[in-house]
MDTraj code that builds the backbone (N, CA, C; nanometers):
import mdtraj as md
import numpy as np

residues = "UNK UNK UNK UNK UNK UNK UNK UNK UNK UNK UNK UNK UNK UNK UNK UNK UNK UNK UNK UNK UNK UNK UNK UNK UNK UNK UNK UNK UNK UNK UNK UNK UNK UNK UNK UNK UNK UNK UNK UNK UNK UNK UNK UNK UNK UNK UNK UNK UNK UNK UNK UNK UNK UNK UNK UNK UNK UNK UNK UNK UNK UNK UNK UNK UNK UNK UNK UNK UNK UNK UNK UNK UNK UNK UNK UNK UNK UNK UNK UNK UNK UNK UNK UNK UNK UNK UNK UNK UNK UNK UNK UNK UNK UNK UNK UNK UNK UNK UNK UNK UNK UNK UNK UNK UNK UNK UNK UNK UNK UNK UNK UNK UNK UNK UNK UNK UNK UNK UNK UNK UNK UNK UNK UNK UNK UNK UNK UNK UNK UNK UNK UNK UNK UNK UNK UNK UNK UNK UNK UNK UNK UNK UNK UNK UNK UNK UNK UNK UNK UNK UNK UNK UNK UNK UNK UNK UNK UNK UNK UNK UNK UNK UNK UNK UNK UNK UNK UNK UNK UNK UNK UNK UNK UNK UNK UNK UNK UNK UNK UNK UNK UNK UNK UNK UNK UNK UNK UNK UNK UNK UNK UNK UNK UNK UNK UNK UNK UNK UNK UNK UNK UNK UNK UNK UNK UNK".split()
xyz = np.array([
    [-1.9690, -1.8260, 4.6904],
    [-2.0568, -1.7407, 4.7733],
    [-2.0410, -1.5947, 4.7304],
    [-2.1395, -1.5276, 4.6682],
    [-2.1412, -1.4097, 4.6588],
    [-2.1201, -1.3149, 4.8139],
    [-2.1161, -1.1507, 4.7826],
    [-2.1031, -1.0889, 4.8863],
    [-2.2265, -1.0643, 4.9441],
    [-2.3608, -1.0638, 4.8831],
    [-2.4860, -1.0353, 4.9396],
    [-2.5612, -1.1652, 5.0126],
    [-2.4188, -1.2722, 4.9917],
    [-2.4547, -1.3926, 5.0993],
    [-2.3211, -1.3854, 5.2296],
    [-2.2669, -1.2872, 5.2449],
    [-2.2070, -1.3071, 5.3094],
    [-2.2583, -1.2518, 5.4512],
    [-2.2375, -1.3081, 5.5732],
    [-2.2899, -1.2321, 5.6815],
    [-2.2135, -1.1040, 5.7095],
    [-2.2791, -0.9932, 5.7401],
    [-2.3291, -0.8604, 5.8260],
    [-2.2666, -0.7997, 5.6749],
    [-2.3543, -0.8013, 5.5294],
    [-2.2987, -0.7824, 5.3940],
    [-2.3784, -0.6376, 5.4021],
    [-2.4827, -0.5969, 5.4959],
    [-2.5474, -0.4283, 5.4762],
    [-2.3355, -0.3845, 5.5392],
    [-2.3063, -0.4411, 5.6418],
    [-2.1981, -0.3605, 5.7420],
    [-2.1006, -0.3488, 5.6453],
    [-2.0486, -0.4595, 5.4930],
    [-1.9241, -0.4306, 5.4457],
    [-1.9606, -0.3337, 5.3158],
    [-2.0926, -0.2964, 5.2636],
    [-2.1454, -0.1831, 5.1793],
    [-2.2162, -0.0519, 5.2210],
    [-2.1647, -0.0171, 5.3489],
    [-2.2671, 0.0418, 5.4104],
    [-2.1370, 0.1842, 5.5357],
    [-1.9641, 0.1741, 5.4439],
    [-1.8914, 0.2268, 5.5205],
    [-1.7929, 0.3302, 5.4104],
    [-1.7520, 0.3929, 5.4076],
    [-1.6703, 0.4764, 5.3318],
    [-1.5196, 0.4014, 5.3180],
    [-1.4899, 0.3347, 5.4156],
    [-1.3467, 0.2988, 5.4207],
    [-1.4058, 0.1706, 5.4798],
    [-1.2730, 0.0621, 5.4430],
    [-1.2485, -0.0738, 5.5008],
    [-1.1183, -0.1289, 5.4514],
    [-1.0851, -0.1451, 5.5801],
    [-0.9048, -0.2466, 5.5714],
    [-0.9547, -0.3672, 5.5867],
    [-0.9277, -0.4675, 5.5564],
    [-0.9033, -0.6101, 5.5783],
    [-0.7997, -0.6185, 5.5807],
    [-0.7908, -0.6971, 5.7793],
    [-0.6627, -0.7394, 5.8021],
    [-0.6611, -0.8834, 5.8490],
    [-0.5653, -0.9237, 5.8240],
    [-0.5499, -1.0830, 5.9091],
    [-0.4874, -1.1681, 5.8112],
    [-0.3888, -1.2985, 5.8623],
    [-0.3101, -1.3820, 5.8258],
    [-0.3226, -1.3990, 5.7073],
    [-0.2004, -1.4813, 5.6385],
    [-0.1920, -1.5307, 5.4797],
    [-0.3234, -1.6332, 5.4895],
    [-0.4120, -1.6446, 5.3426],
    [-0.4654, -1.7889, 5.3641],
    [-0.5992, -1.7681, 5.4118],
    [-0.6096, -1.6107, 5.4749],
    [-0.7519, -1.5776, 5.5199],
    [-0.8485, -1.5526, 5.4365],
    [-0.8498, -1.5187, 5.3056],
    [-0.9648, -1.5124, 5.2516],
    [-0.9485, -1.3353, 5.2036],
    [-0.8659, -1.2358, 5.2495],
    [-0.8281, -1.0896, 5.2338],
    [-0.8426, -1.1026, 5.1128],
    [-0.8180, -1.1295, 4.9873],
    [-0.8198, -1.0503, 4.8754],
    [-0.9386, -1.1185, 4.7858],
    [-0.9998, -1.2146, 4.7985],
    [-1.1085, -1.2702, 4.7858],
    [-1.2031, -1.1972, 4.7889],
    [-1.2255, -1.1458, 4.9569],
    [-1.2763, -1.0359, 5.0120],
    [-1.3258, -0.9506, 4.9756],
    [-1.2405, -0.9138, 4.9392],
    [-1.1926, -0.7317, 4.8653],
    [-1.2474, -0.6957, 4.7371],
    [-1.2556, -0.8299, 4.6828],
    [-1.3201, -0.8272, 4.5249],
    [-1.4638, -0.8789, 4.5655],
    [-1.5069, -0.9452, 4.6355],
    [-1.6291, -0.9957, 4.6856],
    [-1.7233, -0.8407, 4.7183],
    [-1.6908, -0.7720, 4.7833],
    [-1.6933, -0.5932, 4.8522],
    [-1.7274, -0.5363, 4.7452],
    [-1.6007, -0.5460, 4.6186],
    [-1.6159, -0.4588, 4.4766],
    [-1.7835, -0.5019, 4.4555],
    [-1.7737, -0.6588, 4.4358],
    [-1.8972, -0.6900, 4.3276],
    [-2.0485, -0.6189, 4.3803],
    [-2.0227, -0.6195, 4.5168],
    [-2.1894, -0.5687, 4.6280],
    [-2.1732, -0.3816, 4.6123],
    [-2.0403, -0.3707, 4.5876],
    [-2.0879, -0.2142, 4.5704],
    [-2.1072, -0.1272, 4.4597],
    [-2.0259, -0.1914, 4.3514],
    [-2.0417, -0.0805, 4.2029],
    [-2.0088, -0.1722, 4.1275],
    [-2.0135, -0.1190, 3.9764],
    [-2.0121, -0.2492, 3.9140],
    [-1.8753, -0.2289, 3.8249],
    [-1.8216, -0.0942, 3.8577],
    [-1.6421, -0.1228, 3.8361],
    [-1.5620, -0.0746, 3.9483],
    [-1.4096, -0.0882, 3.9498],
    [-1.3163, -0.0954, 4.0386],
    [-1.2107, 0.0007, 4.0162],
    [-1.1333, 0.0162, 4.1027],
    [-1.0052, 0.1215, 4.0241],
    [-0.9000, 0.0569, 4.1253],
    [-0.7723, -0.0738, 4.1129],
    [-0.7198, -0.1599, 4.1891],
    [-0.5643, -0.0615, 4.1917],
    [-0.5574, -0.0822, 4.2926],
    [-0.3899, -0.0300, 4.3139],
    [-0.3176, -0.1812, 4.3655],
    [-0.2502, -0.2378, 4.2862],
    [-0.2320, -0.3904, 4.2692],
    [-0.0781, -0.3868, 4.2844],
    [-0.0073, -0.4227, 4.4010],
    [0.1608, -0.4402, 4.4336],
    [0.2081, -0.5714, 4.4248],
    [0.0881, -0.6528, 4.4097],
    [0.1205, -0.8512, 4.4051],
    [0.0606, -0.8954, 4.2981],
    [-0.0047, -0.8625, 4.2561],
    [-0.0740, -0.9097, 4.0604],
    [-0.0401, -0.8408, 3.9736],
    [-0.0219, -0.9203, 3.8963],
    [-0.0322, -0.8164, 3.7559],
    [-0.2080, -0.7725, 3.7007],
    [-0.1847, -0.6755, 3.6294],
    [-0.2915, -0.6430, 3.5758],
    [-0.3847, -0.7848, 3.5148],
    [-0.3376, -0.8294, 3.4282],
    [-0.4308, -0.9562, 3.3582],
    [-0.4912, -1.0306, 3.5068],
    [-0.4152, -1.0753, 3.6128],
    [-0.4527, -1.1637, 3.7170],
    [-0.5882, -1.0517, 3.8091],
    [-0.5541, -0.9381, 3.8210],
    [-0.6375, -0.8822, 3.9023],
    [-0.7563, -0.8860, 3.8476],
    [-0.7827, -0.8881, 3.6716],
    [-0.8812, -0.8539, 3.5678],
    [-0.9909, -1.0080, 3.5619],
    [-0.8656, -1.1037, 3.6033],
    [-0.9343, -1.2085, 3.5660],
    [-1.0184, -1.2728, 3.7090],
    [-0.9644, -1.2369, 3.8355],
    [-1.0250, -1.2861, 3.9465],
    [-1.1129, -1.2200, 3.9889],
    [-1.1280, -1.0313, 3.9256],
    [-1.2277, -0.9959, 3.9620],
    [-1.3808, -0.9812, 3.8845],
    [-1.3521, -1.0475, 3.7415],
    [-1.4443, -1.1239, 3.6908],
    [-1.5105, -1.2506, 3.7431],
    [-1.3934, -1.3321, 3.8145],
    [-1.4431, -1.4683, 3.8604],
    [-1.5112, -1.4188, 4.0063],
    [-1.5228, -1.3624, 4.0595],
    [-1.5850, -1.3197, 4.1720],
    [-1.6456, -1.2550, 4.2129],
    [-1.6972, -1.1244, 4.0955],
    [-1.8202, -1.0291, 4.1056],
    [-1.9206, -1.0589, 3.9663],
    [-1.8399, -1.1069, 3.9281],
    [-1.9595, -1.1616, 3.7825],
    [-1.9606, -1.0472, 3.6794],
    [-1.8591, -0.9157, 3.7021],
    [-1.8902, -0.7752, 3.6269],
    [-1.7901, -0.7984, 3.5363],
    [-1.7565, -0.7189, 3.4394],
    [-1.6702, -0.7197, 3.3402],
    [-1.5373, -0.6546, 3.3779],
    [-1.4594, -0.7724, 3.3896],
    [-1.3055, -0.6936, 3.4326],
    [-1.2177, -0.6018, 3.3238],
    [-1.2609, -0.6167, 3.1928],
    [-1.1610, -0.5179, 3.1397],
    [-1.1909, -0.3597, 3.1602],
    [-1.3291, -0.3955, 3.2129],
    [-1.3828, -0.2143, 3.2212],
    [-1.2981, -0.1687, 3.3966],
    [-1.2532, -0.2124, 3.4551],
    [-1.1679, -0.1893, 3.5537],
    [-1.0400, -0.1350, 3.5438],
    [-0.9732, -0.0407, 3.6148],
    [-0.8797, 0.0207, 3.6144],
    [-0.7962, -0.0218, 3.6880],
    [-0.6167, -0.0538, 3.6784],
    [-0.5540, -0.1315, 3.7503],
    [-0.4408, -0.0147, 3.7692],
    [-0.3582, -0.0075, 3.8952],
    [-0.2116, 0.0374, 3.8786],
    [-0.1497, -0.0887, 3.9125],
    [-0.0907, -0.1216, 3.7997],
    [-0.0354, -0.2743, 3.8098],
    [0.1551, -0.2162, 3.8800],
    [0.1733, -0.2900, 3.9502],
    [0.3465, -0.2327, 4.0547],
    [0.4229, -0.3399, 4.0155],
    [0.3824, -0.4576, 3.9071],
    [0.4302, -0.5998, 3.8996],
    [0.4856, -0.6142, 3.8043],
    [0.3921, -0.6703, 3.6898],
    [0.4835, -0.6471, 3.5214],
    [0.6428, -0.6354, 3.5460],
    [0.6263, -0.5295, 3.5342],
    [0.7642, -0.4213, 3.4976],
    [0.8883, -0.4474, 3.5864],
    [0.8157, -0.4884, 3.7035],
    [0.9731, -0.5222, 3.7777],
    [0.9634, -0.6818, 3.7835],
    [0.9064, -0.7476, 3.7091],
    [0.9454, -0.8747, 3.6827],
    [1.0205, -0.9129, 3.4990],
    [0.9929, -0.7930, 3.4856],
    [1.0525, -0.7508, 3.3819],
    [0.9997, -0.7809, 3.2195],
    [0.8780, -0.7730, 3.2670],
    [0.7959, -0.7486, 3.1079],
    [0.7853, -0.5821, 3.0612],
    [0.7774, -0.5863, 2.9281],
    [0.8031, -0.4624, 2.8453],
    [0.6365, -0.4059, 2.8207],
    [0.6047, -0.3218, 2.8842],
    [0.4451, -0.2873, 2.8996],
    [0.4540, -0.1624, 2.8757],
    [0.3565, -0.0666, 2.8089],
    [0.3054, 0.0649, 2.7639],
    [0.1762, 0.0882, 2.8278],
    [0.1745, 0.1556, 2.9194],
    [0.0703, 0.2663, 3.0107],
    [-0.0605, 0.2253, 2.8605],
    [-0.1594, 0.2089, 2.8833],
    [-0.3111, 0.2339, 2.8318],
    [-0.4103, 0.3145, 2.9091],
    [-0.5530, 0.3407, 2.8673],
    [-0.6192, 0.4411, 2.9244],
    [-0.6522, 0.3527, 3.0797],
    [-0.6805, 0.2410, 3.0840],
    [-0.7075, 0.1803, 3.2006],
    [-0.5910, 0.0766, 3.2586],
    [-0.5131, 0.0788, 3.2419],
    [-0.3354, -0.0013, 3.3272],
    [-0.2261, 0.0992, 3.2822],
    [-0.2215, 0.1126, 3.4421],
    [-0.0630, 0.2121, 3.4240],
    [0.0393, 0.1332, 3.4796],
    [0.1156, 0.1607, 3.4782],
    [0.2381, 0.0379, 3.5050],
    [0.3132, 0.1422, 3.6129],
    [0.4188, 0.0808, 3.6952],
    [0.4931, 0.1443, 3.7221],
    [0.6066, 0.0212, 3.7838],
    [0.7301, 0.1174, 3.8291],
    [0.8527, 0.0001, 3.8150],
    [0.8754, -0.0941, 3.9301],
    [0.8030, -0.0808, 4.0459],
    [0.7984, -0.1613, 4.1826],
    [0.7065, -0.0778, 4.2597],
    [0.6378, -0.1414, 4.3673],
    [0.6299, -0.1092, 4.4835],
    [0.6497, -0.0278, 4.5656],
    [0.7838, -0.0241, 4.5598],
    [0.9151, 0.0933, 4.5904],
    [0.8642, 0.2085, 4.5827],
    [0.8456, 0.2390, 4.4399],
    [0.8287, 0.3849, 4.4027],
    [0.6746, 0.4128, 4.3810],
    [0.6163, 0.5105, 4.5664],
    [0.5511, 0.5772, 4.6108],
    [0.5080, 0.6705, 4.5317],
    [0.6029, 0.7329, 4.4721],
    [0.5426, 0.8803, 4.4151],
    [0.4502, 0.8434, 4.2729],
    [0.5953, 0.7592, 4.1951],
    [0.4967, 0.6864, 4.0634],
    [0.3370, 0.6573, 4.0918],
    [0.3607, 0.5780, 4.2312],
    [0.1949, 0.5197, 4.2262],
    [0.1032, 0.5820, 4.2771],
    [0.1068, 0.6806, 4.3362],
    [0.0250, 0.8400, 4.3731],
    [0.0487, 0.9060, 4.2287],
    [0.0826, 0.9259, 4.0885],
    [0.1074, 0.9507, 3.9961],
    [-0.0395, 0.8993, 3.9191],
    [0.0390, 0.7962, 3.9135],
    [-0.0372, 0.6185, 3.8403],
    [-0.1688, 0.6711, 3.8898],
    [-0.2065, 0.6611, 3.9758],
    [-0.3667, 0.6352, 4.0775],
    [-0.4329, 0.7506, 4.0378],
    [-0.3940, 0.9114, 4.0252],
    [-0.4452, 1.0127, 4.0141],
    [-0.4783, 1.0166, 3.8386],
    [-0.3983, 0.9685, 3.7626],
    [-0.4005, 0.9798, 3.6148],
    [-0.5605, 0.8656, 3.5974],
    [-0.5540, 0.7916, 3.6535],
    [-0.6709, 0.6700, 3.6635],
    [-0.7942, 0.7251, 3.6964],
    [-0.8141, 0.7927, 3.7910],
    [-0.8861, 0.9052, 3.8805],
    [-0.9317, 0.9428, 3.7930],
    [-0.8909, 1.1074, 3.6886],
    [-0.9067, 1.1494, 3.6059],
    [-0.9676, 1.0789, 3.5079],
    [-0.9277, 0.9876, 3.4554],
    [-0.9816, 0.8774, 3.3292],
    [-1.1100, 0.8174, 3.3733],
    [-1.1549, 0.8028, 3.4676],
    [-1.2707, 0.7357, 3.5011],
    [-1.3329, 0.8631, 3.6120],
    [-1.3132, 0.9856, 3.5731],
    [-1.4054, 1.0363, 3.6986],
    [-1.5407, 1.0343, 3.6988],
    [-1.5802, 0.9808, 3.5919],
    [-1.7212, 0.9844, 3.5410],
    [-1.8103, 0.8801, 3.5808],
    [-1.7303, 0.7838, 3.6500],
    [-1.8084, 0.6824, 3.6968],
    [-1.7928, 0.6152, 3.8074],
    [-1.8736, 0.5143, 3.9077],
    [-1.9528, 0.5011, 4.0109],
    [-1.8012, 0.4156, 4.0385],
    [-1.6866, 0.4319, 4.1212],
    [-1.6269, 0.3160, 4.2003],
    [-1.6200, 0.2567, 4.2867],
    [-1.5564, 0.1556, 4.2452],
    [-1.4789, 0.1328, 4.4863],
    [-1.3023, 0.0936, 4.4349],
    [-1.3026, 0.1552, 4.5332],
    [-1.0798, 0.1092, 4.5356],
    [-1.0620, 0.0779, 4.5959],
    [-0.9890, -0.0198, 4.5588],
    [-0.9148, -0.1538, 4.6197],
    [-0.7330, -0.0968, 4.6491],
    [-0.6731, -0.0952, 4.7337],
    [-0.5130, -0.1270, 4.7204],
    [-0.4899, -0.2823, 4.7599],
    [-0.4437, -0.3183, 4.7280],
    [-0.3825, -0.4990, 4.7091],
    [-0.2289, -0.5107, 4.7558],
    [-0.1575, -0.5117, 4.8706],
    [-0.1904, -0.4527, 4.9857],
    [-0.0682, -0.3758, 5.0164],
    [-0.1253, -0.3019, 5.1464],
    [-0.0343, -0.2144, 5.1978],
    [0.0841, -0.3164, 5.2909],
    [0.1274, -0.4071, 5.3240],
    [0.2025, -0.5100, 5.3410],
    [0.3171, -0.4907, 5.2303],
    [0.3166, -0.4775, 5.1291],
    [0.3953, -0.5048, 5.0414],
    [0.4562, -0.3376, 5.0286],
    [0.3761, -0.2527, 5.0826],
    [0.4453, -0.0957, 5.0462],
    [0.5281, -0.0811, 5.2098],
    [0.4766, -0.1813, 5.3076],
    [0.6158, -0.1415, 5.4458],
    [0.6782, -0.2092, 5.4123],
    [0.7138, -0.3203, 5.3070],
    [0.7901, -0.3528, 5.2862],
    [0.9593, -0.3194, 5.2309],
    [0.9290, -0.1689, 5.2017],
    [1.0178, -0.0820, 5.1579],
    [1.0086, 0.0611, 5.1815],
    [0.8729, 0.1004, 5.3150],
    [0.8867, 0.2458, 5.3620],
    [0.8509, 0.2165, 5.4509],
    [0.8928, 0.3017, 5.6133],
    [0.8332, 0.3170, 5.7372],
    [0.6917, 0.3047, 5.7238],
    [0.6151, 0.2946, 5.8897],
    [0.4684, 0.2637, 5.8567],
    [0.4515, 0.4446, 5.8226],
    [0.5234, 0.5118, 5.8965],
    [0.3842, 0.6651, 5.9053],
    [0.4256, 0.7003, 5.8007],
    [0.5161, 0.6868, 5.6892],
    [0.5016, 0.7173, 5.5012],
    [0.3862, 0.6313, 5.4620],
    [0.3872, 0.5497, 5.4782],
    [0.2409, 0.4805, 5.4059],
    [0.1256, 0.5193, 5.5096],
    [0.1300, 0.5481, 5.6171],
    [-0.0247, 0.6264, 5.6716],
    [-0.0540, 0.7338, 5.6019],
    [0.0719, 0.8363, 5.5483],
    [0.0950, 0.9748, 5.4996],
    [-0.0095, 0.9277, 5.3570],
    [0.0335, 0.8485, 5.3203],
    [0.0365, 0.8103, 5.1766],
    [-0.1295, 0.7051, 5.2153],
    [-0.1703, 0.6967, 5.2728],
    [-0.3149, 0.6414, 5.2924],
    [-0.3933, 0.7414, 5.3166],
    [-0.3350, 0.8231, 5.3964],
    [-0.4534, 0.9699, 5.4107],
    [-0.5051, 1.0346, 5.2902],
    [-0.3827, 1.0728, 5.2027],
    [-0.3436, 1.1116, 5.0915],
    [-0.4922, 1.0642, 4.9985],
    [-0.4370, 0.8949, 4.9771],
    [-0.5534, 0.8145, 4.8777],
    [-0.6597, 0.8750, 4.9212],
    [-0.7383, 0.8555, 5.1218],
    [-0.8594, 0.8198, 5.1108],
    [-0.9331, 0.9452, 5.0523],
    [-0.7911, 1.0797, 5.1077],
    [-0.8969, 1.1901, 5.0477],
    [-0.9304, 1.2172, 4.9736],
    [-0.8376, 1.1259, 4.8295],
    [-0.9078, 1.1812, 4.6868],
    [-1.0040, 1.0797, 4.6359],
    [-1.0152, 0.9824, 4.7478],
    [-1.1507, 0.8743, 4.6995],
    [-1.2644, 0.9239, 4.7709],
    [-1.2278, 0.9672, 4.8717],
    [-1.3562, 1.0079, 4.9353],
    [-1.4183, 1.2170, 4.8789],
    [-1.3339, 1.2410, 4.7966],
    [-1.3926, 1.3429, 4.7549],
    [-1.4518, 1.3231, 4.6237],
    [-1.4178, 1.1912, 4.5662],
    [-1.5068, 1.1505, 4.4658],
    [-1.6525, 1.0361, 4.4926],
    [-1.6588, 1.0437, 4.6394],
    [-1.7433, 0.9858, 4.7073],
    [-1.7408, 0.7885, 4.6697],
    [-1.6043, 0.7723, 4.6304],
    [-1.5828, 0.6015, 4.6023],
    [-1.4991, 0.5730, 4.7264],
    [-1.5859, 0.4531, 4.7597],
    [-1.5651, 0.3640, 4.9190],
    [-1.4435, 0.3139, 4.8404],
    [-1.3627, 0.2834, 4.9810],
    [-1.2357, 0.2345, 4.9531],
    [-1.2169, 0.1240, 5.0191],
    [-1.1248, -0.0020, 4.9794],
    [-1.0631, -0.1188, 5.0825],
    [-0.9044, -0.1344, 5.0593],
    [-0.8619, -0.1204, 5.1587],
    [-0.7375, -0.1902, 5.1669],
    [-0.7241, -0.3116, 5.2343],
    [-0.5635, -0.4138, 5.2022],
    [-0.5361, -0.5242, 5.2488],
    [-0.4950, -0.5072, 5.3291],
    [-0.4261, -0.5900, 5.4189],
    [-0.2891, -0.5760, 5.5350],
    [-0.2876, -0.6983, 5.6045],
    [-0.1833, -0.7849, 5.5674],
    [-0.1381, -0.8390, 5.6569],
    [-0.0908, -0.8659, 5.7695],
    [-0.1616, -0.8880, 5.8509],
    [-0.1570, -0.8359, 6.0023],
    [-0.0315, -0.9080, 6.0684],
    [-0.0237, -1.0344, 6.0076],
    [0.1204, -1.1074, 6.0866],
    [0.2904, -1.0714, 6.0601],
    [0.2752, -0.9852, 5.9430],
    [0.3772, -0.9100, 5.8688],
    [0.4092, -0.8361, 6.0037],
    [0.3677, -0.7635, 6.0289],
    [0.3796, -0.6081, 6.0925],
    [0.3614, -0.6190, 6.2793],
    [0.4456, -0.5488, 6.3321],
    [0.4260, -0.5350, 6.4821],
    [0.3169, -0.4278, 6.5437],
    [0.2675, -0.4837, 6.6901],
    [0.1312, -0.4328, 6.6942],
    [0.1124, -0.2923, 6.6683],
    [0.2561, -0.1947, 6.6682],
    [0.2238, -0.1017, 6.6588],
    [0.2121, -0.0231, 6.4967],
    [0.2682, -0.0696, 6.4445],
    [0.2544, -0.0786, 6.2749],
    [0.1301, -0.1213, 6.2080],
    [0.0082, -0.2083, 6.2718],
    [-0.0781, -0.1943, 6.2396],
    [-0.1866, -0.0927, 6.2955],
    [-0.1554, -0.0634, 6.4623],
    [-0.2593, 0.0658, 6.4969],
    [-0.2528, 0.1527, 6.4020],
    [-0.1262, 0.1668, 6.3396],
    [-0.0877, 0.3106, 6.2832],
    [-0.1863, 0.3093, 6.1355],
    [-0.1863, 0.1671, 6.0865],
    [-0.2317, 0.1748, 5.9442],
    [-0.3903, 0.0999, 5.9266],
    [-0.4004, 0.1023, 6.0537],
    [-0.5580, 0.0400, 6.0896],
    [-0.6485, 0.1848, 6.1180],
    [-0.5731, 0.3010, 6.1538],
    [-0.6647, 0.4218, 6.2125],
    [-0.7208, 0.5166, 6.0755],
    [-0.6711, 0.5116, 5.9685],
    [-0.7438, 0.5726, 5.9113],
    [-0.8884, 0.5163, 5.8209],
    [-0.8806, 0.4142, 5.8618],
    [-1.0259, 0.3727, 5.7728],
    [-1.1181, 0.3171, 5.8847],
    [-1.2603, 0.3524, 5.8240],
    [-1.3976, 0.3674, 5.9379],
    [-1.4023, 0.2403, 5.9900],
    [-1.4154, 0.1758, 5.8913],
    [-1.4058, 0.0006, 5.9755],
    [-1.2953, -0.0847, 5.9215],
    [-1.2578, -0.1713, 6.0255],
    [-1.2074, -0.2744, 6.0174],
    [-1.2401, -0.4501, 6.0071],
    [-1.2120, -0.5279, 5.9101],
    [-1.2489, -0.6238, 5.8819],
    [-1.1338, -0.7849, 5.9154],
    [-1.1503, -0.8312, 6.0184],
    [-1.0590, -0.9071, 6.0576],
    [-1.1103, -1.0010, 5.9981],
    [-1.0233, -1.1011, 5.9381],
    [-1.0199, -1.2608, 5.9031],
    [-0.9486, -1.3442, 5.9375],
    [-0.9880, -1.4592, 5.9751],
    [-0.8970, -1.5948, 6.0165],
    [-0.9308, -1.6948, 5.9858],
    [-0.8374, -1.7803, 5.9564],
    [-0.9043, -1.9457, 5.9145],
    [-0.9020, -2.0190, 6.0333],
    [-1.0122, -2.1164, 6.0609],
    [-1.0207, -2.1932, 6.1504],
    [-1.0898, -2.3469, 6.1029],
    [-1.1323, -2.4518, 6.1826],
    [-1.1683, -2.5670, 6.1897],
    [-1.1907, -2.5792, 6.0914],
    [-1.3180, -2.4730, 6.0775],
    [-1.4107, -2.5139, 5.9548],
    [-1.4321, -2.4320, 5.8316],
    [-1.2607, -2.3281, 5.7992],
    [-1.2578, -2.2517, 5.7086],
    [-1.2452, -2.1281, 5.7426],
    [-1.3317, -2.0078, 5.6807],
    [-1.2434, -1.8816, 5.6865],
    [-1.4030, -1.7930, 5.7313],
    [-1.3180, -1.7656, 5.8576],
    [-1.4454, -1.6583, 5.9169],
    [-1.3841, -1.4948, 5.8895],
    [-1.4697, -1.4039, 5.9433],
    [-1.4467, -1.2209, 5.9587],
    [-1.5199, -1.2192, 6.0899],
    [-1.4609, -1.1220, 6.1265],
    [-1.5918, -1.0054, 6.2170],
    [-1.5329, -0.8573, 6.1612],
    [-1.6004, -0.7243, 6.2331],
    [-1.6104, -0.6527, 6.2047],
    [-1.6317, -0.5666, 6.2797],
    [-1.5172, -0.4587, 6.3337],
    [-1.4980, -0.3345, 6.4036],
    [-1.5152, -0.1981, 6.3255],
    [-1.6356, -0.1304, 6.3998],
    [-1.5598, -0.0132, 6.3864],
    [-1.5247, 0.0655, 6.4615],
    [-1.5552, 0.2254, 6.4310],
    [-1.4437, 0.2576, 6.5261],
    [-1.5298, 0.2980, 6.6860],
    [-1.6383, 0.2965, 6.6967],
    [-1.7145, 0.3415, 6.8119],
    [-1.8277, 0.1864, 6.8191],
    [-1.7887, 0.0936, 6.7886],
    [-1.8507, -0.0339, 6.8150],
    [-1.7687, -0.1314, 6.8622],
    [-1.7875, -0.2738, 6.9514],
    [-1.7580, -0.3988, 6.9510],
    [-1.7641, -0.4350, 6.8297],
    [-1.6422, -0.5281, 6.8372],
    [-1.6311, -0.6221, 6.7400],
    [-1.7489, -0.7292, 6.7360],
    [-1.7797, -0.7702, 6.6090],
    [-1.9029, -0.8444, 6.6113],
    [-1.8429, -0.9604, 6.6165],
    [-1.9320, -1.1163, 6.6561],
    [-1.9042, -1.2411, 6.6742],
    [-1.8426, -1.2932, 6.5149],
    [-1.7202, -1.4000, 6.5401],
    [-1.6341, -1.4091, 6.4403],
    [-1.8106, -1.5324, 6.3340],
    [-1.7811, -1.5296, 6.2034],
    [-1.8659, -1.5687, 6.1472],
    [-1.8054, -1.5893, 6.0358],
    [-1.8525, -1.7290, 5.9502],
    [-1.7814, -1.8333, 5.8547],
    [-1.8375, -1.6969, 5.7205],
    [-1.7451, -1.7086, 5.6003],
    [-1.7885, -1.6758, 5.5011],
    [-1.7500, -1.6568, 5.3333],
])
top = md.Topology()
chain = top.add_chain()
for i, resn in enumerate(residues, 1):
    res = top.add_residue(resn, chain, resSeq=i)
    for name in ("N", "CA", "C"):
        top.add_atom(name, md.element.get_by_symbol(name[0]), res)
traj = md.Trajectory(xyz[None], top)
């Protein structure tokens, strides 16, 4: 299923910011690349659970666009301990962990592609509380959206919502315009869709 078959698909191309949150198994990073393919026809991924080749290859299998023309900050490689050299489009850096590297990484990427139409993905912020308080990674989300949104490229983040206590997600749910909940049920994997001065819309398969 493409994204321009997905239901309320004007609401997930039609926002400056979007988190997708909700359980392992939901369909979140699927999602996220589904979003890429309906909005531009390259990406700029801040990737803490794939390596570069995996992010390149699923977001070919799921927007139909050419993944090597995509820009990755791959957080994986290197601390699984492959021997990798920074290129104009994959920067590497040594874990997760290290925040500053990947505000480094992301801005050097920025620069290299300012010339053209994106959307950014982080792949997910789950994996960065995994090793900093939530309000360093809100700090560090404000940070991103402002230099995506001054290059006028819509942004999505992940988040695992069952990771984190309720108040760890208000915190990292408030800076982006809408929110995109997913869950699997009976008959597979639905969303709805909050934002911030609307009801949530009726949950819907997709």
């Amino acid at each position: 299923m493409s994204v321009t078959e997905l239901p309320l698909a004007d609401r997930l191309t039609d926002t400056p910011s979007i988190i997708v949150a909700g359980p392992p198994m939901s369909g979140k990073y699927e999602l996220m690349h589904r979003i890429f393919g309906a909005r531009t026809d390259r990406a700029l991924v801040l990737s803490t659970g794939h390596d570069a080749p995996t992010v390149r290859e699923d977001y070919e299998t799921l927007t139909g666009h050419d993944g090597d023309a995509i820009g990755v900050v791959d957080c994986v490689s290197r601390e699984q301990g492959s021997d990798v050299e920074d290129t104009e489009l994959t920067k590497y850096i040594s874990s997760p962990k290290n925040l500053t590297d990947l505000g480094v990484k992301f801005t050097q990427l920025t620069e290299a592609m300012a010339d053209d139409d994106l959307t950014v993905g982080l792949h997910s912020l789950s994996q960065l509380l995994m090793y900093w308080e939530a309000d360093r990674i809100y700090q560090f989300t404000r940070v991103l959206l402002g230099q995506t949104q001054n290059e006028h490229w819509p942004t999505i983040a992940v988040i695992n919502e069952t990771m984190h206590d309720e108040q760890t997600i208000h915190t990292l749910l408030d800076p982006f315009e809408t929110v995109v909940d997913t869950r699997t049920a009976d008959d597979g994997r639905e969303l709805r869709i909050r934002g911030r001065l609307s009801s949530p819309t009726p949950w819907q398969q997709f």
